[in-house]
N, C-alpha and C positions, 0 to 999 in steps of 0.2 A: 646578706645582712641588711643592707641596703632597703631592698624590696621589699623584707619581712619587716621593717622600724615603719615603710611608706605605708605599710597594709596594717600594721597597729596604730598608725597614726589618723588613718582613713576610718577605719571602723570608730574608734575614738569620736571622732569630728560626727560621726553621723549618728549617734548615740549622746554625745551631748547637748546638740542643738532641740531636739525634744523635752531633754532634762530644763536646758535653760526656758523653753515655753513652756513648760511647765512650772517651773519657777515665778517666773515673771507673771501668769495667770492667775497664782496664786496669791504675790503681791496686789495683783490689782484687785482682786477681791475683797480682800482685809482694806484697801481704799475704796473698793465700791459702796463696803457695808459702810462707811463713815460720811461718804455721798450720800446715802440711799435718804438721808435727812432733808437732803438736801431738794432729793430729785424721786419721781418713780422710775422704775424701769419698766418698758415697757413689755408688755405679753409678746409680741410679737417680736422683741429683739431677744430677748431669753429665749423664743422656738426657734431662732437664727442660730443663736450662739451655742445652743447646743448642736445642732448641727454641722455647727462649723468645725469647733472642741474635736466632735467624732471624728471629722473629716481629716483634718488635722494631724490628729494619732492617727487614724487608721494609712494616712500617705507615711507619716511616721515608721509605723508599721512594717508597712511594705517596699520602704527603699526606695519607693518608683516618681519620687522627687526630688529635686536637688535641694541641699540643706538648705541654702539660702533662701527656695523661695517658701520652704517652710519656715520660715525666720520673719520673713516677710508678712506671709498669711498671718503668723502669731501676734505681727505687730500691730497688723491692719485689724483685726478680732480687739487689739485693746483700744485702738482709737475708736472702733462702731462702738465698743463699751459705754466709752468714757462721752460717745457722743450722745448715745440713745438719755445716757442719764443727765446729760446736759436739755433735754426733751425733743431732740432733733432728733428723733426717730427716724421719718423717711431721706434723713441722710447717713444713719446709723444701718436702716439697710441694707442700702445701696453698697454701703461698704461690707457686709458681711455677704452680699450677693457677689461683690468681685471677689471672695475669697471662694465662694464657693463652682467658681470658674474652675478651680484644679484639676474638678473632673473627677472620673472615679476612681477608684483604688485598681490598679491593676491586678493586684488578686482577685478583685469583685468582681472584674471582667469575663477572667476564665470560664466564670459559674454559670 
């Protein structure tokens, strides 16, 4: 009983840390668009961020990272956000470059 509470407890924990970046991405959005007055975004941070977004779920996806450092990526994707619209683009980057450090999906690998 034990091992079965540990292994709903595990699948849990790795099925909701996506949920919560997804939540939270969502939040910043509905605050981007209240920024966006404020600031442009830039073309080049939106082709990151989508990148990143995919990257993201798709490690999501695939299990083949550990929760926390997708919790990480997710937080780092709000700070290059929050920074490109602040207009510090090439340090809004540089930060969605270190997310895309992850690497590739190891299902993609197989292929």
């Amino acid at each position: 009983m034990v091992v079965r509470t540990f292994v709903c407890s595990r699948f849990r924990e790795r099925r909701l840390l996506p949920a919560l970046i997804l939540v939270a991405s969502i939040a910043m959005t509905v605050g981007a668009v209240a920024q966006a007055q404020a600031g442009q975004f830039a073309r080049e941070c939106a082709l990151k961020e989508v990148a990143v977004i995919t990257l993201i779920e798709d490690h999501g996806a695939a299990e083949d990272v550990p929760a926390d450092r997708l919790g990480n990526a997710g937080l780092t994707m709000l700070r290059a956000r929050s920074t490109c619209y602040e207009g510090r683009v090439g340090e809004a980057l540089a930060l969605y470059d270190s997310i895309l450090d992850l690497g590739p999906v190891a299902a993609l690998r197989r292929q």
